[in-house]
C-alpha positions in Angstrom: 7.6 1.4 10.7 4.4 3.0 9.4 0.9 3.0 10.4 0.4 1.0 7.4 3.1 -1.8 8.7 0.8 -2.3 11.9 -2.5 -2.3 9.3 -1.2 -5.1 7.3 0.4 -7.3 9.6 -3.1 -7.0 11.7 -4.7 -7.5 9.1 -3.0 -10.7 8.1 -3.1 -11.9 12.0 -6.9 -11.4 12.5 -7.6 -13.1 9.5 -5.1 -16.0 9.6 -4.4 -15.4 6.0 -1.6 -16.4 3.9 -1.8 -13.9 0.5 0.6 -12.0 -2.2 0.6 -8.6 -2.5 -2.1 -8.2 -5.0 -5.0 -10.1 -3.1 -4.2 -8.5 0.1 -4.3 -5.0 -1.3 -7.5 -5.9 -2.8 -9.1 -7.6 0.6 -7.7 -4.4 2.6 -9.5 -2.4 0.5 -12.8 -5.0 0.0 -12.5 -3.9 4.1 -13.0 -0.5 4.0 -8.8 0.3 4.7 -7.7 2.8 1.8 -4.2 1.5 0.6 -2.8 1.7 -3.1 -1.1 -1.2 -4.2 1.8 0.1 -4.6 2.1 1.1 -0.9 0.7 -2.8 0.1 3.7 -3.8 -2.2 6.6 -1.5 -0.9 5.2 -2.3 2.9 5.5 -6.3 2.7 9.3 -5.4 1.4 9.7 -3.5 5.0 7.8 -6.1 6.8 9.9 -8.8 5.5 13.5 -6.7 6.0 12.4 -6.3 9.3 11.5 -10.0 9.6 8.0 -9.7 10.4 6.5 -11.5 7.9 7.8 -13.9 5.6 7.4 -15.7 2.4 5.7 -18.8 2.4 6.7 -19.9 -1.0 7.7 -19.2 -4.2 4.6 -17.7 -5.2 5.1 -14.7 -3.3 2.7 -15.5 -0.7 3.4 -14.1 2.6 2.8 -14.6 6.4 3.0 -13.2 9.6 6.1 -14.6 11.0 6.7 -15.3 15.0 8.2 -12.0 15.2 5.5 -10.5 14.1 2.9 -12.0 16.1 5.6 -10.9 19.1 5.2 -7.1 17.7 1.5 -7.7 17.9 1.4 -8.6 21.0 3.3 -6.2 22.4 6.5 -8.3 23.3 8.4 -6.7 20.6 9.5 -3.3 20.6 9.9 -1.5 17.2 12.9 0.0 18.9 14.2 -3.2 18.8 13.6 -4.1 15.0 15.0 -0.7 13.7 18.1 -1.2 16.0 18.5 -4.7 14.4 18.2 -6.3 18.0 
């Protein structure tokens, strides 16, 4: 996990937002968080492996999944998800 793990999937939680990669690198950025694209993009991969997100279709559109609203709020150790518990 990175600092930019806990950036997106705040990100996606205070905002309720269901987006792809490009749009969310592009509204993280509108909101004053410095990410490249390529980083937003490699990031949701981790996310997802770690099952904190997930896609919500085919489009590529992703959410923050019940884990990681868990993580968020602190009932969810990152311990945990690197273990594979």
């Amino acid at each position: 996990m990175s600092l930019k793990d806990g950036l997106i999937l705040e990100f996606l939680e205070e905002h309720d937002l269901e987006l792809p990669a490009k749009p969310l690198y592009q509204n993280l950025n509108r909101h004053g968080h410095e990410i490249g694209y390529s980083t937003v993009r490699q990031r949701l991969r981790e996310l997802e492996d770690h099952g904190l997100i997930e896609k919500v279709d085919d489009a590529g559109y992703y959410q923050v999944s019940a884990e990681g609203k868990a993580y968020l709020e602190g009932e969810l150790d990152v311990d945990e998800l690197e273990n594979g518990q």
